[in-house]
Steps between C-alpha positions, in 0.01 A plus 500: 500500500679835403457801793588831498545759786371874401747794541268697690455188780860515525543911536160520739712232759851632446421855567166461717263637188722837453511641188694828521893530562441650858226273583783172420735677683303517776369129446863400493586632866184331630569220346866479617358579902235198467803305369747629797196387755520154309886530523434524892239263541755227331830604697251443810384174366859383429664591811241503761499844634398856320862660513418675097420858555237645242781751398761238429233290368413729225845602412564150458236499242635790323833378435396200425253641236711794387817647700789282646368128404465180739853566661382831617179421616668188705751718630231777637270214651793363699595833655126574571437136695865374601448645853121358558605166346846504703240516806284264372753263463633512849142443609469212268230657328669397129396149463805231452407490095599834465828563661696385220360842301707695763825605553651737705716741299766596796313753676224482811165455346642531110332190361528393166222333305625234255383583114262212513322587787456832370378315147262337714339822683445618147316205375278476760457884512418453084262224610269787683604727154271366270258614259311325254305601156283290350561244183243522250399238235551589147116561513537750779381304788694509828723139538687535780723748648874586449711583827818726549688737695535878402851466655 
């Protein structure tokens, strides 16, 4: 059966239905700070404990999407939760699974998170990320639905 996706679907869930420059601009940011909450949300989920601020969060988001890259953004989220997950690991709050991501990079509560863990935030932060459009028959009735992430 051949499918097709329309343009429009596509720009209505990419930019949240703006049409003009400043309107996708400002669809952009809010899209970026629902995707730094996700960001949050996943860090949380992977270590145990909210230590992501929003701030960091989103500037995460931001070099990932456009400034310094994946290096960058790992590099800001370790100097914004290194001293809450230092703690947290002294309480045992960090489950056994998860140690392995850390390392301590010579100084008191300077962790390091290993480039897979960080890999892994991401993916499950894209997992919350999604939008979908919908697949359409060739006769122009809906099939199904195609999923992805803005990011």
């Amino acid at each position: 059966m051949l499918t097709t996706m329309a343009i429009d679907d596509i720009e209505v869930v990419v930019f949240n239905g703006a049409k003009t420059q400043t309107e996708q601009a400002e669809a952009a940011e809010q899209n970026a700070r629902d995707e730094a909450k996700a960001l949050r949300a996943a860090f949380a989920e992977y270590y145990g404990i909210d230590a992501l601020s929003d701030a960091a969060a989103y500037q995460c988001i931001i070099d990932v999407r456009y400034e310094g890259g994946t290096e960058s953004a790992k590099l800001k989220m370790e100097r914004d939760t290194s001293a809450l997950l230092a703690e947290a690991l002294d309480e045992g709050e960090v489950t056994e699974a998860r140690l392995s991501s850390l390392s301590h990079s010579g100084f008191a509560n300077n962790l390091t998170i290993s480039d897979a863990a960080f890999e892994d935030i991401l993916n499950i932060a894209k997992e919350n990320m999604k939008v979908s459009v919908p697949v359409y028959s060739v006769e122009g009735a809906v099939v199904g639905e195609y999923s992805f992430v803005r990011f």
